[in-house]
C-alpha positions in Angstrom: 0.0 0.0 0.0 2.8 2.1 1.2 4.0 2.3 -2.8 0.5 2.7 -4.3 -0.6 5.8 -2.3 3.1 7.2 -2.2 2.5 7.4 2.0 5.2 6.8 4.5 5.2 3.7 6.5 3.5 3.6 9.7 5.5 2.9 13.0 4.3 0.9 15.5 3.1 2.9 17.9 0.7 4.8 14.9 -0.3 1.2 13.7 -1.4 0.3 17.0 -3.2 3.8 17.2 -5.0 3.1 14.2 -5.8 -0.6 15.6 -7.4 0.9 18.5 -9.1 3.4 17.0 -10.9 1.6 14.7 -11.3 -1.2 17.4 -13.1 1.5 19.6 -15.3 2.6 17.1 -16.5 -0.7 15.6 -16.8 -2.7 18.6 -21.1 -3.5 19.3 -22.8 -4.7 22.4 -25.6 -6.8 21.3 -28.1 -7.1 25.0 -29.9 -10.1 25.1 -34.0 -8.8 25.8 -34.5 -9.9 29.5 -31.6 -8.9 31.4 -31.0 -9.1 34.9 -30.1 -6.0 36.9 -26.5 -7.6 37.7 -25.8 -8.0 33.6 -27.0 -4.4 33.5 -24.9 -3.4 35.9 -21.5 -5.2 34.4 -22.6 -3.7 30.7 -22.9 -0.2 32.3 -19.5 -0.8 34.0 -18.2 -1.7 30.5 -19.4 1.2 28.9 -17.6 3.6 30.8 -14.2 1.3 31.2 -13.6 0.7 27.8 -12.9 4.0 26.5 -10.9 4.6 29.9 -9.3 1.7 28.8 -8.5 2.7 25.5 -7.3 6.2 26.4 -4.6 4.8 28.6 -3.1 2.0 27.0 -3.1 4.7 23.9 -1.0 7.5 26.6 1.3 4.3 27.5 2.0 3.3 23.6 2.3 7.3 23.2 5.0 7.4 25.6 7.1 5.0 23.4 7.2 7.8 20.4 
């Protein structure tokens, strides 16, 4: 690809950017219809740890550039 478009290569840490990124962005919960209030709570839990998640492994890769 790197030829085609006439773009530099990625490094690492921008590769793995990118992974997460897109990662972040595609990833779907699908809920099943009758939950019970403890799977709501772990889904709740998820949706605010992921993206804490995500923004810290992303500080600890950007510490490597």
């Amino acid at each position: 690809m790197v030829p085609i478009f006439k773009l530099p290569p990625l490094s690492l840490p921008q590769a793995i950017g990118v992974s997460m990124t897109i990662g972040y962005l595609s990833h779907q919960i699908t809920p099943s219809q009758k939950q019970t209030e403890e799977e709501q709570k772990k889904d709740l839990f998820k949706c605010f740890m992921l993206p804490v998640l995500v923004l810290c492994t992303g500080w600890i890769v950007h510490l490597f550039t």
